[in-house]
N, C-alpha and C positions, 0 to 999 in steps of 0.2 A: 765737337771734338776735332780738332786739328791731327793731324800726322805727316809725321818728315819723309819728304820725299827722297832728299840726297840731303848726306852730312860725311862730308869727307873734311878733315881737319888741312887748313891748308901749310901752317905747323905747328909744328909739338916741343915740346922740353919739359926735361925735366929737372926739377931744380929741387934738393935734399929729398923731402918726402911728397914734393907737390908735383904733379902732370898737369900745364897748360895744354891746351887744344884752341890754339888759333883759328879764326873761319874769314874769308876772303868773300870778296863776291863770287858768286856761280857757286863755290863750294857746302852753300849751304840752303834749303827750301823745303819751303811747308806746303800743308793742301789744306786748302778751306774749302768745303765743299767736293767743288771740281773746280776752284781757281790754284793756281801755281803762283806762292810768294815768294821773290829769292829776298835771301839776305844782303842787308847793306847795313857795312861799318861806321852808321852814325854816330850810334853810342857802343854797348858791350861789342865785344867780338873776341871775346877769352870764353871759357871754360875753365874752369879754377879745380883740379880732384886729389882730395888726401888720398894717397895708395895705400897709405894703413888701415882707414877704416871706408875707403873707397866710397865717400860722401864728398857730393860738391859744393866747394866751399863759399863760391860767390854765387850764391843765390841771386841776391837785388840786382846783378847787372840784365841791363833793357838789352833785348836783341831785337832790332828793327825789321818789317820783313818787308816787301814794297811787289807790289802788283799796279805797272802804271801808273795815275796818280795819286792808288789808294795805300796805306799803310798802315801796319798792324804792329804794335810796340808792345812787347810782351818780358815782364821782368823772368830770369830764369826760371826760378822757383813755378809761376804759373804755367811756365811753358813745358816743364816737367808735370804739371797736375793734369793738364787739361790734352796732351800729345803725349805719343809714343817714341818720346825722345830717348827714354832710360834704357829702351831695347839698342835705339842705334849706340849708346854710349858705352854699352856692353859690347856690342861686334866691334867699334875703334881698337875698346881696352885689347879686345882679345889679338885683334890686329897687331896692335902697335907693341905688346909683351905675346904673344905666340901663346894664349894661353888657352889650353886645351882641359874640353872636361875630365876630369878622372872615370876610366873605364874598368867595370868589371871584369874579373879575369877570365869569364866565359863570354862577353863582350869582345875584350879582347880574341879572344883565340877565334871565334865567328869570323871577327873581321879581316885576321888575318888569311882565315880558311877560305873567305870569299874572296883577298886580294890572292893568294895562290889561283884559285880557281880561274880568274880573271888572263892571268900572266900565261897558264899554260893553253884557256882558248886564243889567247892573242899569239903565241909562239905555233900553235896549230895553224893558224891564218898565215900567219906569216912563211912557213913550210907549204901551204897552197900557194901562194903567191911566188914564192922562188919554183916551185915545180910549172906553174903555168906561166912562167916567163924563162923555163929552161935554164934558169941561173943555179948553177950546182955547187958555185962557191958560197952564199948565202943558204944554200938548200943544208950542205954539209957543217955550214957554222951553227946553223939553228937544230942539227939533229945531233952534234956529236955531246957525247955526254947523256943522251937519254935513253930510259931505258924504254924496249919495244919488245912486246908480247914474241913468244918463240908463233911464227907464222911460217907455217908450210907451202912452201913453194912445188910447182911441178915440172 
């Protein structure tokens, strides 16, 4: 079993319903074993994907991979059967369309609850850090606006 080590698309377009993913050298390697193949643009160096039904469509193009003087020519289609290419082809898509899973609405609200949680440990740091550096104009910008428990003084 091969697996991709780096596949960054070195470019993209897209033309009516199709997404090319162009690959350059360094931009793209495999693992056999524990050897490292980069690719090299002898023959394929496309990626072909309908966005409709997000199936790629030039299967038979050869991607060459080369490790020194040895080299591995592998048509798409087997390169997709036999490696973990379809994962990396999914993080591109999601890359290159910002495309984010759908969350449930108690998924949601968690995450939000934990990005709150997060923002007012880091605005409490931030409130240590201005008091132990004596800076009372950052101390006053990070506390105005909050509210603070009735605390008795003597």
């Amino acid at each position: 079993m091969l697996s991709v080590k780096r596949m960054t698309p070195f470019y993209t377009s897209k033309e009516d319903f199709r997404l090319r993913l162009v690959f350059a050298y360094q931009y793209f390697s495999i693992l056999k074993g524990q050897e490292v193949f980069q690719f090299v643009p002898i023959e394929g160096k496309e990626i072909v994907i309908n966005m409709k039904s997000l199936q790629v469509e030039n299967l038979g193009e050869v991607f060459v991979f080369q490790r020194g003087s040895r080299f591995i020519r592998l048509p798409l289609y087997q390169l997709l059967l036999i490696s973990d290419l379809h994962l990396h082809l999914s993080g591109v898509l999601e890359g290159i369309f910002h495309l984010a899973p759908e969350l449930s609405e108690p998924q949601a609200r968690e995450i939000e609850q934990l990005i709150g949680e997060l923002e007012r440990e880091n605005r409490l740091r931030m409130i240590d850090y201005a008091l132990e550096n004596n800076n009372r104009q950052l101390f006053a910008e990070l506390t105005e606006g909050m509210h603070t428990p009735n605390v008795q003084t003597e």
